[in-house]
C-alpha positions in Angstrom: 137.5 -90.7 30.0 134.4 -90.5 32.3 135.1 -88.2 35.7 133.0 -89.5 39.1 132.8 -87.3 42.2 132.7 -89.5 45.1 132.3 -88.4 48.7 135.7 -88.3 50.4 134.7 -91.1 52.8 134.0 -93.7 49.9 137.6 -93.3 48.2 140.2 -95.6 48.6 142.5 -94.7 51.6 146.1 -94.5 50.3 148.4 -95.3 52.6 151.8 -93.6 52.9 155.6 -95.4 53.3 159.3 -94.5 54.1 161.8 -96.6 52.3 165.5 -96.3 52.1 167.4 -97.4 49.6 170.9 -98.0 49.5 171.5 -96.6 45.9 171.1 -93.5 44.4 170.1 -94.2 41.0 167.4 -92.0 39.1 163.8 -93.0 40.6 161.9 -94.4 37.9 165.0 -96.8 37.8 164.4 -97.3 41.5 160.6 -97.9 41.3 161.0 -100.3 37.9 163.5 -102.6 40.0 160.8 -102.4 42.7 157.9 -104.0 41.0 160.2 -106.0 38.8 161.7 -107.7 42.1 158.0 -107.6 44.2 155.3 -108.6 41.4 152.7 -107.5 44.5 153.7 -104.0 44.7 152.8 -103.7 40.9 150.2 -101.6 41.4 150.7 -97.7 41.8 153.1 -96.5 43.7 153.7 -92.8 43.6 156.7 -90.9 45.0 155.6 -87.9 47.0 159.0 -87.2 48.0 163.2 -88.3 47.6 166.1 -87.6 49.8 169.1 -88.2 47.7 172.4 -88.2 49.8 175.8 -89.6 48.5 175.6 -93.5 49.1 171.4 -93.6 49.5 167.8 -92.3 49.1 164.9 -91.7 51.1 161.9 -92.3 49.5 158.0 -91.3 50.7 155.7 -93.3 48.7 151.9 -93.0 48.5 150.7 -96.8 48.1 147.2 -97.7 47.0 145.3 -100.2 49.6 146.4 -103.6 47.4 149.9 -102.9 47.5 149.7 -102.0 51.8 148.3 -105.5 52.0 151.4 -107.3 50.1 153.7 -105.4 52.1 151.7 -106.0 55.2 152.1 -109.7 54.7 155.6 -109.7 53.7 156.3 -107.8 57.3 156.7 -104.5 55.0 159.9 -106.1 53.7 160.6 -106.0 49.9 163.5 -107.2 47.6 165.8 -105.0 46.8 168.4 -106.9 44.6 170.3 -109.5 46.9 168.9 -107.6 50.0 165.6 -106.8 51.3 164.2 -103.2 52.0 162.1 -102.0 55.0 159.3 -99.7 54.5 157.5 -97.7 57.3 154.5 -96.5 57.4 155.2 -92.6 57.9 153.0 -93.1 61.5 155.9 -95.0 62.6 158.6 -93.8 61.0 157.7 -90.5 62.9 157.1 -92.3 66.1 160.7 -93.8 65.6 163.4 -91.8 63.7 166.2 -94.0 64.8 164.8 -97.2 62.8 163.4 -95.4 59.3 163.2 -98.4 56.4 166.3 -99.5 57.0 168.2 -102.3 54.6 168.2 -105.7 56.0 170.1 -108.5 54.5 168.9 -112.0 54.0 168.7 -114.7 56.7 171.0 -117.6 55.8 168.7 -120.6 55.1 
């Protein structure tokens, strides 16, 4: 393994996500569904932190710059089983509390 120090301003920017899930399983389950389900996001993903409550988590992701722009063009929506998941980017999610990554179910086609 070869280290390179690179000048802060030449890394790749990671960019950082609020999800909530409505499940409480362990999260390497939880992040195995998620790149099972979203083939895009199968990049690295790494949880920063978790908020596990009865019924859901909370999870805050650091995402690497590939995975942003699938989520970017998917409207930061991702499958979560029959339902789809909202991220936030943690900007927003601080901007507005009320709406954090909420679950949204499918439109009827």
């Amino acid at each position: 393994m070869e280290l390179t120090v690179v000048d802060s301003k030449d890394r790749h920017k990671r960019h950082r996500v609020l999800v909530h899930i409505s499940d409480t399983l362990e999260v390497n389950t939880v992040m195995t569904h998620l790149r099972k389900q979203n083939p895009e996001l199968n990049t690295d993903l790494s949880v920063m932190s978790q908020k596990v409550t009865e019924k859901e988590q909370s999870l805050a992701l650091s995402i690497d710059p590939d995975s942003h722009k699938a989520l970017a063009r998917s409207n930061f929506k991702a499958f979560w089983g029959l339902v789809r998941i909202i991220f936030q980017t943690l900007k927003e999610a601080k901007k507005h509390p009320e709406t954090e990554g909420s679950t949204s179910k499918p439109s009827a086609q």
